[in-house]
N, C-alpha and C positions, 0 to 999 in steps of 0.2 A: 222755111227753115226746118232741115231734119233733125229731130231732137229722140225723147224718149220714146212718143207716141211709137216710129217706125219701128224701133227697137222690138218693144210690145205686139205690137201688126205681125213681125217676122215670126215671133215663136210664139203667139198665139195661133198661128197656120201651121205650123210645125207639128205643135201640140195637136191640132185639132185633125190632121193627115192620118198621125200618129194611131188617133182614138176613132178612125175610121179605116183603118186599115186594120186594127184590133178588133172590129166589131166583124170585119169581113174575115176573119181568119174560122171557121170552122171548126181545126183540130185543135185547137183549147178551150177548155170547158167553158170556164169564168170569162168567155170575152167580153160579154157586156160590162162584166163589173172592170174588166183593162180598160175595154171602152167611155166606161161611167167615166172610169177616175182619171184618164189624161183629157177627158172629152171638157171636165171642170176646170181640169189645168189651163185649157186652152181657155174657155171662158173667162176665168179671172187675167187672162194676160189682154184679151179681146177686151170686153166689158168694164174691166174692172173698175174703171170711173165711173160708171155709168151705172153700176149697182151699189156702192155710197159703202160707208162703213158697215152698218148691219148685214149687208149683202153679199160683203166679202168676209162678213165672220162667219154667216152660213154656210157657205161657196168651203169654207175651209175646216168645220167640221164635217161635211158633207164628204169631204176629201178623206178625212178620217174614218168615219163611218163606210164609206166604199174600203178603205184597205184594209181595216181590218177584217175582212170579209175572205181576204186573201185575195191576190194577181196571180195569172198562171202566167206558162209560157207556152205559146205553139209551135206548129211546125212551121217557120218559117220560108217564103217563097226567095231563097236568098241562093249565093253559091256556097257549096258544099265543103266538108272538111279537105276531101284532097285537093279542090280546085283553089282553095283558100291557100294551102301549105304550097303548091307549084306557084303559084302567084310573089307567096313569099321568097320563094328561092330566085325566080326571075326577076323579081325588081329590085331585092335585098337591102339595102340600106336609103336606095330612093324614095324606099315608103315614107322614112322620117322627116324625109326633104318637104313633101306635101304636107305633112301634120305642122312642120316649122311655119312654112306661109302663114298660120292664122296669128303667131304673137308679131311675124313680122312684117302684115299687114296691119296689125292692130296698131304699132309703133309708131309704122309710118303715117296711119290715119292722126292720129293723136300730135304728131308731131307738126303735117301739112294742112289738115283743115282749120287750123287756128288762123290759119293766113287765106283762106280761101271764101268772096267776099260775092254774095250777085245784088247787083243792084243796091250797091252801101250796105246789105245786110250779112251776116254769116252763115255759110251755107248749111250750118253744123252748129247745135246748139254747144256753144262752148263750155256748158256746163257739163254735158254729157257726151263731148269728142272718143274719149274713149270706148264707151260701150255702142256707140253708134259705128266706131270702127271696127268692135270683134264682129259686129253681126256685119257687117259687108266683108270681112276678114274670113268670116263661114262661108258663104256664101260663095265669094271667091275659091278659096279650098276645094270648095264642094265641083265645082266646074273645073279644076285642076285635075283633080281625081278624076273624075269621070275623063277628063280628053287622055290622062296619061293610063289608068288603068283598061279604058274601054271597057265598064261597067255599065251596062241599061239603068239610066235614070233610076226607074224604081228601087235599083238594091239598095241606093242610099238610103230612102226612107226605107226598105226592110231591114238593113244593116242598124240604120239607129232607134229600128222599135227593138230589136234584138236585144242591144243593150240597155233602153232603157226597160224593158222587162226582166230582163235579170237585175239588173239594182234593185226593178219595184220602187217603191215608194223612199228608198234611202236617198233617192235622187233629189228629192225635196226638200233634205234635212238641211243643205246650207242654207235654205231660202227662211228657211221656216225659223232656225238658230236666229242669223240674222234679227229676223223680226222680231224677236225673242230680246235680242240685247236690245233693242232700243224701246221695247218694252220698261226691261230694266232698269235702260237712263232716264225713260219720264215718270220711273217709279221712287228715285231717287237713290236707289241702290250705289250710281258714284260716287254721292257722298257720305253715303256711308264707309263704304270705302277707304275715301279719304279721310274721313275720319282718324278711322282704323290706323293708317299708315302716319299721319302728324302725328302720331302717339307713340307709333315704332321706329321709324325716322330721326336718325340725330338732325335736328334743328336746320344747322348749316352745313351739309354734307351733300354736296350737287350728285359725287354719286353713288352715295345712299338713293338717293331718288332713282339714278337711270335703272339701279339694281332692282330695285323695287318696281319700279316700271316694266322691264324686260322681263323679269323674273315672274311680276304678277299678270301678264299677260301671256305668257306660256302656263301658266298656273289655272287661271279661271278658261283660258282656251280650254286646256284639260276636262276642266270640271264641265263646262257648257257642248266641250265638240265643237266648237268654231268660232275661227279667231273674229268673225263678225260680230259676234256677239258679243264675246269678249271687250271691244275698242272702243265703246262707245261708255260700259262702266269706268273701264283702268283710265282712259284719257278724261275723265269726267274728275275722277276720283285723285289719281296722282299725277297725267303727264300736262294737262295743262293747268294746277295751282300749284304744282312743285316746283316742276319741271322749265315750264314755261314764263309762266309769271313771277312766281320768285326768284327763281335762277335765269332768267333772260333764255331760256334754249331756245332753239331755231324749230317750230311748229312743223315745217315738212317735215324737217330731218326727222323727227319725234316719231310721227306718225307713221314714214314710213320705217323704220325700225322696229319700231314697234308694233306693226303689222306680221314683219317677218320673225320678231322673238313671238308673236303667238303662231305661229306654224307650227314654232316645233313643238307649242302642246297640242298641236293636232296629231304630228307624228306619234306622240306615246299612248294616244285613249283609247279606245275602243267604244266612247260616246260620238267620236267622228266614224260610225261606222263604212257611209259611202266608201271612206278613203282605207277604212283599216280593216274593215269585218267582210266586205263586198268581195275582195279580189280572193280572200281567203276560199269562199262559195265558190267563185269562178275559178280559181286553179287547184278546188277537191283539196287541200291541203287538210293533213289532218290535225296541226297542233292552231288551234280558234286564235293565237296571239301570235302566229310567227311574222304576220307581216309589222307588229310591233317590237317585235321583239330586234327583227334586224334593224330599224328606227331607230331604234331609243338613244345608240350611241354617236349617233348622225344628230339628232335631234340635242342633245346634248353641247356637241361640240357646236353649234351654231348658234345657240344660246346666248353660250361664250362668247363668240364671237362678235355676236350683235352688241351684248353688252358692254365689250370694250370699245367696238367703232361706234356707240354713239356717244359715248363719253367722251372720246376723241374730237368728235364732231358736233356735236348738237350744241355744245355751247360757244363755237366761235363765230 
């Protein structure tokens, strides 16, 4: 059965390509330390069971300790600014067609290996259908590109050490957020929480709740940088003993809404920097908030939105 293990297999060789390709670059100074610190990356995705709790807490101030040392960038063995912009003009909008395959391989994996059986057993760990589809979804992608672009193998892996060295290390920030919130749920931070919220909360008010719900997971998204981190206090905290259990709501619906009302405190922070400070670097922009700034209104109106369609829906 392909479960997570593969998953982990995939971009612990990604990683570890990555941080050998960094070590062979020459024209950047710090390549050992690019080297060091995706060479760990790779390890903890490789070993990670296999080096137990303490080993992945080293593994991951070790990671720290390498960045803030600084990551450079080199000169990359990739194709060039003009051959990049002639590219863009000849394929033009087929470029996006290729970038689409990965959510609509991913859909389809998600949707068909639930039914797909060898030998009485399923071929796809059903718990983890979805992420075992992005990464065959990649992968796929990745061979697309290359038959439709006619790109040499290697640019992909110089093309994506490229951009994971200009993120640098912000690239880790969802993973690490993430970990972070569920940190915070077995620190009991949701109930505190909730606490907090039975006290503000009119009693019998379903949506007082959803408001509060939506509203406090774009909120703490904000505060944290990501809505991962975020899900695990706010559903701890108000959507499943408000939401759910007192008011009967319907737990997907819940969830997923309230996934997408914390987005849009991703949209306004500048604690999600991958998403808001990174592009800023990358397109030399000089006001540090603009890519928030044109957010905030977008982010905003979808708020709304979410918080009407689940109040609509979460409780029938």
């Amino acid at each position: 059965m392909i479960g997570l293990g593969a998953v982990y297999l995939f971009a612990g060789l990604v990683f570890a390509a990555v941080a050998a390709a960094s070590a062979l670059d020459r024209t950047n100074k710090p390549r050992w330390l690019n080297a060091g610190f995706w060479g760990l990356l790779a390890a903890s995705f490789l070993f990670g069971d296999v080096l137990g709790d303490f080993g992945n807490g080293v593994l991951v101030l070790s990671l720290v300790a390498v960045a803030g040392f600084g990551l450079g960038i080199g000169a990359l063995a990739t194709t060039g600014t003009e051959e990049r912009r002639e590219s863009a003009r000849r394929f033009g909008n087929k470029l996006f067609f290729i970038a689409l395959t990965i959510p609509a391989i991913t859909l389809a994996g998600s949707l068909a290996f639930k039914y797909v059986f060898v030998g009485g057993a399923p071929l796809v760990d059903p718990a983890q259908v979805t992420l075992v589809s992005l990464a065959l979804a990649t992968i796929v992608a990745a061979f697309i590109a290359r038959a439709v672009l006619k790109q040499p193998f290697p640019a992909m892996l110089q093309e994506g050490r490229r951009l994971l060295d200009l993120v640098s290390w912000a690239a880790l920030l969802p993973q690490m957020l993430a970990a972070l919130g569920a940190v915070f749920a077995l620190a009991g931070v949701g109930g505190i929480v909730g606490g907090l919220a039975v006290q503000v909360i009119p009693g019998e008010s379903p949506l007082a709740a959803v408001i509060a719900y939506t509203v406090g997971m774009a909120l703490f998204t904000a505060i944290m940088g990501n809505a991962f981190a975020a899900f695990p206090v706010m559903t701890a905290g108000i959507g499943l003993p408000l939401i759910v259990t007192k008011f009967g709501g319907d737990p997907a619906i819940m969830a997923a809404i309230g996934m997408l009302s914390g987005f849009c405190g991703t949209l306004t922070t500048p604690m999600a920097a991958n998403f808001n400070l990174v592009p800023v670097a990358l397109l030399n922009l000089t006001d540090r908030y603009a890519v928030i700034k044109a957010q905030f209104p977008t982010a905003l109106m979808v708020l709304f939105a979410n918080t009407v369609l689940m109040y609509a829906i979460v409780y029938r």
